[in-house]
Backbone as a ProteinNet text record, in pm:
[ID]
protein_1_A
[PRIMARY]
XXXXXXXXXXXXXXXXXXXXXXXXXXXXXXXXXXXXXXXXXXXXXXXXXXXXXXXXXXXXXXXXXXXXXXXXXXXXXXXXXXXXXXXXXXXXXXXXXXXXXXXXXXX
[TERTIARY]
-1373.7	-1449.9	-1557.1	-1644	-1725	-1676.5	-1592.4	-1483.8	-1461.2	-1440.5	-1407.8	-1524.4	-1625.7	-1753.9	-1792.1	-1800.3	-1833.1	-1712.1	-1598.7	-1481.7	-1557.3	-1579	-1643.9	-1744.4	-1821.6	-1967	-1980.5	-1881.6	-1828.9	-1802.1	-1647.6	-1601.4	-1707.2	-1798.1	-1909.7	-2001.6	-2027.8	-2136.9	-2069.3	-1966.1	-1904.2	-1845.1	-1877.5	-1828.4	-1684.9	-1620.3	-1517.3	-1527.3	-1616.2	-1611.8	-1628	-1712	-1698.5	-1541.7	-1487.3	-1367	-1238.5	-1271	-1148	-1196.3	-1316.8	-1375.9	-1359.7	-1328.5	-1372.6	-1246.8	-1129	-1014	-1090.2	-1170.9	-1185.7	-1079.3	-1049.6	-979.3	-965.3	-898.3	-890.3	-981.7	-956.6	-986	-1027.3	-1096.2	-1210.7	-1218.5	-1143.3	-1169.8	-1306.8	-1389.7	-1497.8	-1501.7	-1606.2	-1562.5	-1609.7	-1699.5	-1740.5	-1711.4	-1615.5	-1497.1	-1365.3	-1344.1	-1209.2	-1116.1	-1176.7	-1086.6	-1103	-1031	-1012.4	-1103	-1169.6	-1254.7	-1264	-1270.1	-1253	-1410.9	-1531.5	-1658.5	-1677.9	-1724.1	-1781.6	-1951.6	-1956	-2129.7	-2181.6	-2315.6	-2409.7	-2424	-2378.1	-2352.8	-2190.4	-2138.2	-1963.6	-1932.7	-1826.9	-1773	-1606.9	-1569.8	-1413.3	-1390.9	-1242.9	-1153.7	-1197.9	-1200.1	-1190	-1317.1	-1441.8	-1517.8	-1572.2	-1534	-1562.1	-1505.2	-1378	-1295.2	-1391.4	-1410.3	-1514.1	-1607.1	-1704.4	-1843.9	-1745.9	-1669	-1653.8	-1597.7	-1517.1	-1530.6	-1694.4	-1761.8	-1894.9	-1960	-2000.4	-2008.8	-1947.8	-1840.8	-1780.9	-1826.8	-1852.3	-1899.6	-2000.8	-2082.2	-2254.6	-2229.8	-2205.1	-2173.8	-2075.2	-1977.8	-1861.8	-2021.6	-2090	-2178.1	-2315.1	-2363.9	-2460.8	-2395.5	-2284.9	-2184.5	-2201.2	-2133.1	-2123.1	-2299.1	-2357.7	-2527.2	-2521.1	-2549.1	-2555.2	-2465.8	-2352.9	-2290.5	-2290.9	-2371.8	-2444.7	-2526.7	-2599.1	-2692.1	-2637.8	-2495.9	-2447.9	-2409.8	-2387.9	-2290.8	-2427.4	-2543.5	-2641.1	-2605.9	-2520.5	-2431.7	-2404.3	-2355	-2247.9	-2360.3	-2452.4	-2531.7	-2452.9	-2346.5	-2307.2	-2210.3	-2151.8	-2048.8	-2134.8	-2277.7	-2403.8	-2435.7	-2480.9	-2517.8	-2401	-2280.3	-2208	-2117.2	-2193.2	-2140.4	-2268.7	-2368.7	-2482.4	-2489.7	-2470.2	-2441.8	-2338.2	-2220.8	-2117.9	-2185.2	-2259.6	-2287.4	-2381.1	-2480.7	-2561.1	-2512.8	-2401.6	-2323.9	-2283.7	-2188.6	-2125.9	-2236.7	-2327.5	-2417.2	-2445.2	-2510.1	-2535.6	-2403.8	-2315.3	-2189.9	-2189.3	-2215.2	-2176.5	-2282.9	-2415.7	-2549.7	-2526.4	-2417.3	-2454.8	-2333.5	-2243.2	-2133	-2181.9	-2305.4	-2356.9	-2426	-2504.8	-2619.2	-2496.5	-2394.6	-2301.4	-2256.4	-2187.8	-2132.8	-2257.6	-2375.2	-2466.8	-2508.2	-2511.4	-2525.9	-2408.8	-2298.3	-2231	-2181.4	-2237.6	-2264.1	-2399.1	-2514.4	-2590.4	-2599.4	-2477.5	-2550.5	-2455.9
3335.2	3394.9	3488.5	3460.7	3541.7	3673.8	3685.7	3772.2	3867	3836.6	3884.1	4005	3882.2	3927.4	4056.5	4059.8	4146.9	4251.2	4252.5	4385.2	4419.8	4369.1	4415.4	4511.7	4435.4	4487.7	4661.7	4619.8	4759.3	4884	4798.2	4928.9	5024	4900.4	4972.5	5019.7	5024.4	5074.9	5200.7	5227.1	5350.8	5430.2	5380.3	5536.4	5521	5382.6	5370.7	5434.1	5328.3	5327	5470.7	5530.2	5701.8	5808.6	5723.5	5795	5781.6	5659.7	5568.5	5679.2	5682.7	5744.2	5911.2	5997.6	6144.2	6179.9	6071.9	6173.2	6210.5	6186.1	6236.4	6306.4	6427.6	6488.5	6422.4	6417.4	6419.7	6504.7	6613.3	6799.9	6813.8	6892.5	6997.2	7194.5	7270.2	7373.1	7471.2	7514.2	7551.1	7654.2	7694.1	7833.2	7995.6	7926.5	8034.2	8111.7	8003	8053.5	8053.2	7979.9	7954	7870.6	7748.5	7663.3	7508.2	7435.7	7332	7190.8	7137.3	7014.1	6922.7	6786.1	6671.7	6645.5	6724.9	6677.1	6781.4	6733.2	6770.7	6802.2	6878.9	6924.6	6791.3	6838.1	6725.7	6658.3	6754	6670.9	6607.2	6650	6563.4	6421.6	6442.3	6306.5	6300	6271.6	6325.2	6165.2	6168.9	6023.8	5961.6	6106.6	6114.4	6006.1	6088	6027.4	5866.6	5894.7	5703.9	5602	5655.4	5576	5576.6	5665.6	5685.8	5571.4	5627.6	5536.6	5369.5	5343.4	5207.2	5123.7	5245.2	5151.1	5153.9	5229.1	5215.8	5137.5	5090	4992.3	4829.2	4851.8	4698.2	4671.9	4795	4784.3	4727	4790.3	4689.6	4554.2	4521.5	4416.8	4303.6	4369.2	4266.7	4277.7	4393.1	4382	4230	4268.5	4178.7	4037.6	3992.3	3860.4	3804.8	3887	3880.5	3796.1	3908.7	3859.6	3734.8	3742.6	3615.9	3423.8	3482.3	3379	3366.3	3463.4	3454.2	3333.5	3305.1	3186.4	3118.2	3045	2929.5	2899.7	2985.4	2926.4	2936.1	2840.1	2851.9	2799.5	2681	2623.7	2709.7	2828.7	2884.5	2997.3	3034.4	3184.9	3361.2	3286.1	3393.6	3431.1	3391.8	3399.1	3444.2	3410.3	3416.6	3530.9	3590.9	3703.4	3848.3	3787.5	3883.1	3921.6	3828.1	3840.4	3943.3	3874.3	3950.2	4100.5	4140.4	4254.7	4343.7	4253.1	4355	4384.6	4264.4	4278.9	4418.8	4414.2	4541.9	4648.3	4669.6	4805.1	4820.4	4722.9	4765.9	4799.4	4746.4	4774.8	4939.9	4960.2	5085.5	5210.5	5149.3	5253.3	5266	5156.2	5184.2	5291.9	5295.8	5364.5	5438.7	5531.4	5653.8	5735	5669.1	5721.7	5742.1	5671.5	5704.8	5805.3	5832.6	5948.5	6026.1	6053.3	6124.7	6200.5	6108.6	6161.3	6244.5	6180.3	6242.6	6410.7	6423.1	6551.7	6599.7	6596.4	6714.5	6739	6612.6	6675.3	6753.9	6747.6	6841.3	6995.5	7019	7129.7	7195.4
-893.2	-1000.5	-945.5	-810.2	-767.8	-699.4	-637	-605.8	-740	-827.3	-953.1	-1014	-1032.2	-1050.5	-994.1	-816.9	-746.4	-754.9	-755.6	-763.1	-897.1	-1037.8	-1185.7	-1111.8	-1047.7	-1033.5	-948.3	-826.7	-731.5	-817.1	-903.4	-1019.8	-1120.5	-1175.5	-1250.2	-1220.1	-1062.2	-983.8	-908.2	-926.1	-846.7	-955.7	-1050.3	-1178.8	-1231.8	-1251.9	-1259	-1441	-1496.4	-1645.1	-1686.1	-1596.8	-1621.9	-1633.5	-1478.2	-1457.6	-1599.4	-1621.7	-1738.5	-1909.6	-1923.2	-2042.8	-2070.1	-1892.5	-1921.1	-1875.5	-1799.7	-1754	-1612.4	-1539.3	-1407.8	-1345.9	-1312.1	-1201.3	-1053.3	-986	-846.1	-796.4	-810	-742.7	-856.3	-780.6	-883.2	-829.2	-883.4	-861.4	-823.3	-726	-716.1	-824.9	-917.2	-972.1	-908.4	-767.3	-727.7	-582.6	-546.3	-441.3	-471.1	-562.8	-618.5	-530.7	-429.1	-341.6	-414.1	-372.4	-425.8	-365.7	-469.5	-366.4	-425.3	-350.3	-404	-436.5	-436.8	-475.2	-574.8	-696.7	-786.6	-805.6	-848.8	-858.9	-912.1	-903.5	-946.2	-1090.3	-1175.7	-1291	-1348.1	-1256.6	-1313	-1165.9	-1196.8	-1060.3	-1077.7	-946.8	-929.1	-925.6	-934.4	-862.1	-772.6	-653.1	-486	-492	-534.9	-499.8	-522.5	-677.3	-732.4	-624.4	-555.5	-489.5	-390.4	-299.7	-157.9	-171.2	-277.4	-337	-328.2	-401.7	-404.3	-260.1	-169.9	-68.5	36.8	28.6	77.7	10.7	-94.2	-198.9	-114.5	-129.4	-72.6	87.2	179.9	338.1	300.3	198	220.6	186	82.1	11.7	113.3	209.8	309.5	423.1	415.8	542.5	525.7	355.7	355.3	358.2	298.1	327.8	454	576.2	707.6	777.5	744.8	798.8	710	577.3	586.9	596.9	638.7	635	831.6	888.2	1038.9	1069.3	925.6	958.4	960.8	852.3	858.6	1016.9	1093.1	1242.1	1342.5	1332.6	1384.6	1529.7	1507.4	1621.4	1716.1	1736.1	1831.8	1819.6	1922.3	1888.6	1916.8	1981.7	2050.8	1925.7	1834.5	1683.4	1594.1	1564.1	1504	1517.5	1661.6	1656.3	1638.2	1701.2	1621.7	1491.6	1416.2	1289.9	1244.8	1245	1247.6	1253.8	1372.7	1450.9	1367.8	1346.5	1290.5	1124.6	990.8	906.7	892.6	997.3	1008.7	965.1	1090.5	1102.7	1010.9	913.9	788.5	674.1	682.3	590.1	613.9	708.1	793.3	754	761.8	718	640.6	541.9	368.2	268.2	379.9	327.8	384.9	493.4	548.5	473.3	480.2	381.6	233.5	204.8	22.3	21.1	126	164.7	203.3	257.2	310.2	199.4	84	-14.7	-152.8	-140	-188	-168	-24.3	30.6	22.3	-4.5	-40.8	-173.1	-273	-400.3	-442.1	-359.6	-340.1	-331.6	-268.6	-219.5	-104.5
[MASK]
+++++++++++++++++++++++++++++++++++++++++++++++++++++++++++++++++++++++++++++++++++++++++++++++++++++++++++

C-alpha cells in the first residue's frame, strides 16, 4: 500500500494529472527556430519531461529510503556507511537532474 501511495504521490508531483487533462505532446515544435524539442517553455510541459521529472522524483525518494534504512544496519558500519553514501548520491542526482531540467525550461 505504501509503494502505492508513493508511485500516486511521484505521478502527481511530476505533472502526470496535467499530462492526462491537456493531451501533453511528446515534442514540442520551437516556433522560433522551427526544430523539434522535447522541453517546453515555461508555461506548458511535454511527456518527455513529466517522465524525466518522475524518474528524478523516485532517485530522491529510492535516495532518502537508502539513508535511512542506513541506520537500521548499525551492526555492520561498513554496509551502513555505504548505503548511506549511495542514498546521498541518489538524492544528489535526483536534485541535479530537477535543477537540470529546470534550466532548460528556462531559457
Amino acid at each position: 500500500m505504501l509503494i502505492i501511495i508513493i508511485a500516486f504521490t511521484i505521478f502527481v508531483s511530476a505533472g502526470g494529472v496535467y499530462d492526462i487533462l491537456n493531451s501533453a505532446p511528446a515534442l514540442v515544435v520551437n516556433q522560433n527556430t522551427g526544430e523539434m524539442s522535447s522541453v517546453a517553455d515555461i508555461n506548458g510541459q511535454t511527456l518527455t519531461e513529466s517522465i524525466f521529472s518522475m524518474i528524478m522524483i523516485t532517485f530522491m525518494f529510492v535516495g532518502l529510503f537508502a539513508a535511512y534504512r542506513s541506520m537500521g544496519v548499525a551492526y555492520d558500519r561498513r554496509k551502513a556507511n555505504t548505503m548511506l553514501i549511495l542514498g546521498i548520491a541518489m538524492i544528489l542526482l535526483g536534485i541535479s537532474g530537477s535543477f537540470y531540467l529546470l534550466v532548460l525550461k528556462s531559457g
